[in-house]
C-alpha positions in Angstrom: 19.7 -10.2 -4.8 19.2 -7.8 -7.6 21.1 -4.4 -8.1 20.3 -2.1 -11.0 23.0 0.0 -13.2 21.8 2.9 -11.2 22.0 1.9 -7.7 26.0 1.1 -8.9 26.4 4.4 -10.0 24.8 5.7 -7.1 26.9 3.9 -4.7 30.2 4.8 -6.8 28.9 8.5 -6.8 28.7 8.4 -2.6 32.0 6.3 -2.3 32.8 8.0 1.0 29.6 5.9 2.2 29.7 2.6 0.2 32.9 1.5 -0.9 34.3 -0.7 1.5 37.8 -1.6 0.2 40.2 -0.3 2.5 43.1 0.5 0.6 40.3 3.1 -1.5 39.4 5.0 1.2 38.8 8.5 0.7 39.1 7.5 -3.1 37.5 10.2 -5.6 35.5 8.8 -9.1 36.5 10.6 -12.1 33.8 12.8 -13.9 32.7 13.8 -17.4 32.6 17.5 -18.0 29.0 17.7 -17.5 29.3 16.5 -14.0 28.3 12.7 -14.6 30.6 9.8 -14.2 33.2 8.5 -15.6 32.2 4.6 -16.7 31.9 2.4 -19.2 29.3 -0.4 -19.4 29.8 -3.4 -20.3 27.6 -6.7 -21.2 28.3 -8.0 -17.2 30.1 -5.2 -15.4 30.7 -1.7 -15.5 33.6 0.1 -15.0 34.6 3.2 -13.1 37.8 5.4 -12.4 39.0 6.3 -8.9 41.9 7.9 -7.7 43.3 7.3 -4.6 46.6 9.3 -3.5 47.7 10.5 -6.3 47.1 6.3 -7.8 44.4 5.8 -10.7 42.2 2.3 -10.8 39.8 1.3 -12.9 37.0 -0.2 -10.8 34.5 -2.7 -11.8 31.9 -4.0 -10.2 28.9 -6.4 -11.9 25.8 -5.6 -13.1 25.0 -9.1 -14.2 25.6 -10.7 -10.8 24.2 -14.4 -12.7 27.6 -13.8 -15.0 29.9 -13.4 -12.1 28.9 -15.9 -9.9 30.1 -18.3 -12.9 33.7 -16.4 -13.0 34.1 -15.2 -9.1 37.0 -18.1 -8.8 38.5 -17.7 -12.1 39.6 -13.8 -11.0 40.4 -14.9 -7.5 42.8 -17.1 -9.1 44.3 -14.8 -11.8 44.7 -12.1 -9.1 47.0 -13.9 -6.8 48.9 -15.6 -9.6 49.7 -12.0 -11.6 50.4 -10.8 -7.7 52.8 -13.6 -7.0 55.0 -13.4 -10.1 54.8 -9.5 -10.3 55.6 -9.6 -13.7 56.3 -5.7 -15.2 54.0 -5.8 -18.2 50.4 -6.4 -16.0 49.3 -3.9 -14.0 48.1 -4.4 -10.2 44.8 -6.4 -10.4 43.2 -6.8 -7.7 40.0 -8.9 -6.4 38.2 -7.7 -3.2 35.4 -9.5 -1.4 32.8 -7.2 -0.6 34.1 -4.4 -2.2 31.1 -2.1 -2.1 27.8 -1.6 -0.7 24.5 -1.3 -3.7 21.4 -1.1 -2.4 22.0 -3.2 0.9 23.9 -5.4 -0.8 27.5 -6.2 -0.5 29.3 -7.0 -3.8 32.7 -8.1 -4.8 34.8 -5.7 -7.1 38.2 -5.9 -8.9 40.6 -3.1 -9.0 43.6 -2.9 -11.8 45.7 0.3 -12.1 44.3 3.1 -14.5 47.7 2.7 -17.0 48.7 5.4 -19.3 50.0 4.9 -23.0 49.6 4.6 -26.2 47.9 2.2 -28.2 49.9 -0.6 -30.2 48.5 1.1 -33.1 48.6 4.8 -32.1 52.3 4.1 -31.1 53.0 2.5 -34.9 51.8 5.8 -36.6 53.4 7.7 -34.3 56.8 6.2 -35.1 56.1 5.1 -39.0 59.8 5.6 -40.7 61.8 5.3 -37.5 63.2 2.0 -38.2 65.2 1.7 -34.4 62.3 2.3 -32.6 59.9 -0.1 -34.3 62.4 -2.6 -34.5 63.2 -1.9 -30.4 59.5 -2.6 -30.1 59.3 -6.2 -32.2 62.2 -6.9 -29.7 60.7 -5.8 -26.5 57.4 -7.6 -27.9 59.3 -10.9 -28.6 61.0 -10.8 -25.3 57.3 -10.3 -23.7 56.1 -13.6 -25.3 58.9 -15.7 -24.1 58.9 -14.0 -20.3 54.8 -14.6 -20.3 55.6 -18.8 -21.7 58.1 -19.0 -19.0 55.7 -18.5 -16.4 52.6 -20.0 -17.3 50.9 -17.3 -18.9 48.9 -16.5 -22.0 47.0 -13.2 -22.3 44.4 -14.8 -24.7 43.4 -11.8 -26.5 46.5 -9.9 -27.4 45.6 -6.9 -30.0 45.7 -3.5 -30.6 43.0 -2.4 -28.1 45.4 -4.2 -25.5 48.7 -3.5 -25.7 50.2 -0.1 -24.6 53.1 1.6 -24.6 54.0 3.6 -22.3 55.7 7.0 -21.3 59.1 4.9 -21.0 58.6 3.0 -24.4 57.5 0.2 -21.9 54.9 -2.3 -23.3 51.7 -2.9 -21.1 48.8 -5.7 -21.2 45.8 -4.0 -20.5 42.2 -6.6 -20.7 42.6 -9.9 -18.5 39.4 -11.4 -19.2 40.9 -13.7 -21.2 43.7 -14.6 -19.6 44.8 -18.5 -18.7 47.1 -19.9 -16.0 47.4 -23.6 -15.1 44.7 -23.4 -12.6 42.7 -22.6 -15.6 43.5 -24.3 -18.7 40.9 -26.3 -20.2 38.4 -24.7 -18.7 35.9 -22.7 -20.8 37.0 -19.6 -22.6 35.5 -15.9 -22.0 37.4 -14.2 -24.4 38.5 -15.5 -27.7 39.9 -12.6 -29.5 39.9 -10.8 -32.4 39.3 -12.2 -35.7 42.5 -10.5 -37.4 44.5 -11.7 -34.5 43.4 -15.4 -34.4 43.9 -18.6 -36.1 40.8 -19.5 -37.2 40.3 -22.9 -35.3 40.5 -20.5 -32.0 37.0 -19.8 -32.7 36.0 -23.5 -32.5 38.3 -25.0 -29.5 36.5 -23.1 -26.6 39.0 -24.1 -23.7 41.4 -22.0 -21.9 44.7 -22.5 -23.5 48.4 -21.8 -22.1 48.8 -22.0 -26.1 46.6 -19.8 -27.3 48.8 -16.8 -27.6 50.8 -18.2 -30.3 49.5 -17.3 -33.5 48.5 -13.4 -32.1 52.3 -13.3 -31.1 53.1 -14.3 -35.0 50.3 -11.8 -36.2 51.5 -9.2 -34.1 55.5 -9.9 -34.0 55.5 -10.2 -38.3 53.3 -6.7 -38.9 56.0 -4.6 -36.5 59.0 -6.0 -38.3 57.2 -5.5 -41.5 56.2 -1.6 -40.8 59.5 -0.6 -39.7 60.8 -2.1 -43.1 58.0 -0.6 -45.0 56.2 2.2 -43.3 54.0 2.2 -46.9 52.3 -0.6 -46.3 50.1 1.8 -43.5 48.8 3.5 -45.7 47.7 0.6 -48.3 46.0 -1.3 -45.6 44.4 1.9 -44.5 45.7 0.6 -40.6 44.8 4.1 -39.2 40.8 3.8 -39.8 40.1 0.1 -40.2 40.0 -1.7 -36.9 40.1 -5.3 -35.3 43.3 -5.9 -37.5 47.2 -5.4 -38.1 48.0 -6.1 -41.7 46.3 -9.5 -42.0 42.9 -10.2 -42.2 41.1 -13.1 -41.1 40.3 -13.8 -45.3 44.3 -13.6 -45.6 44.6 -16.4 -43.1 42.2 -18.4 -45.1 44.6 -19.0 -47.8 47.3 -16.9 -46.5 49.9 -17.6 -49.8 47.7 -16.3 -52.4 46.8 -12.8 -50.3 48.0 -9.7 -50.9 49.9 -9.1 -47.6 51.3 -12.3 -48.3 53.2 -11.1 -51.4 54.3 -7.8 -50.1 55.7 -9.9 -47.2 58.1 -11.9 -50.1 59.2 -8.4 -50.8 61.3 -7.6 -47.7 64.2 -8.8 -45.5 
């Protein structure tokens, strides 16, 4: 079987013909201004937009089909898990056998709601020197990480680029790549994360892990607390232009008690 980036975009461009998900049906790809679609390509899959009754999904179906044989179970599995403990911080996610017809051939596809929000990061700025709503937000966060180790869960690559907040002041999990259930732990890891996110023996491990969200949380739950104390320290990390990181670096975490984060930390509550 071999399909091409084109014939995909083909097929996605003449859904009315080829997509075969019936819950999609009369569903319309977004376009660029110029008329083209909507996508973004990744190393095994790309992704698409459709909307369907007023409803926005993020569409992807492989390119690499060798990739996705390896991982076909692994999505089945975190579909109907998510689906059966309809937790509010994941979005729909959705496999579907033979989702769409590509050049004669039928391929499977996953749908997850399109969800709308801001950034972790774009959220921070936006609130820098409003102490209530930051510290609202390391609440909500914390309460997150217990809800997601009460049911079996770990995201597995929890960072700026995938959390969101959203129109409510709800917070989102965007990404599940990398996320682990018991059906999957200790098998091998896709995703391990950002470098200024993870413990450093993260990189080495290479197992699924129910565990593995622990030391993001930290990262994550430490830097809110610490912004809303001391919106300054924005600005002296330059958080707004550097990426991959959220006031500690993966040099920091190194020899954490001789950085400089770690001795501006000493300085507050």
């Amino acid at each position: 079987m071999s399909v091409s980036q084109q014939d995909i975009i083909t097929a996605i461009k003449n859904s009315d013909t080829f997509l075969k998900v019936p819950e999609l049906l009369g569903a319309k790809p977004k376009l660029n201004k110029n008329g083209s679609l909507y996508c973004f390509t990744g190393g095994f899959n790309m992704v698409f937009q459709l909307e369907h009754q007023n409803k926005k999904w993020a569409f992807r179906v492989w390119h690499n089909l060798k990739e996705k044989g390896e991982y076909k179970e692994r999505y089945r599995k975190i579909s109907k898990y998510l689906s059966e403990k309809e937790l509010p911080y994941f979005a729909d996610f959705i496999y579907d056998e033979k989702g769409i017809l590509v050049n004669g051939n039928l391929l499977d596809t996953i749908r997850m709601e399109w969800l709308e929000g801001k950034l972790l990061k774009e959220y921070l700025e936006e609130n820098l020197g409003n102490k209530n709503k930051l510290t609202k937000l390391a609440n909500d966060f914390l309460e997150m990480c217990k809800t997601l180790r009460e049911n079996k869960i770990s995201h597995g690559d929890l960072q700026e680029g995938n959390i969101l907040i959203d129109r409510n002041g709800s917070i989102k999990l965007v990404d599940y790549d990398s996320i682990c259930i018991p059906e999957i732990e200790g098998q091998k890891e896709l995703v391990t994360g950002l470098k200024g996110y993870q413990h450093p023996s993260r990189f080495k491990a290479g197992k699924a892990s129910l565990k593995a969200d622990y030391f993001s949380e930290l990262v994550i739950y430490i830097a809110i607390l610490a912004l809303s104390e001391n919106s300054q320290l924005w600005n002296k990390y330059e958080l707004k232009t550097k990426e991959n990181f959220l006031l500690f670096t993966e040099t920091d975490f190194k020899d954490f008690e001789n950085s400089e984060i770690y001795n501006d930390l000493q300085k507050l509550s």
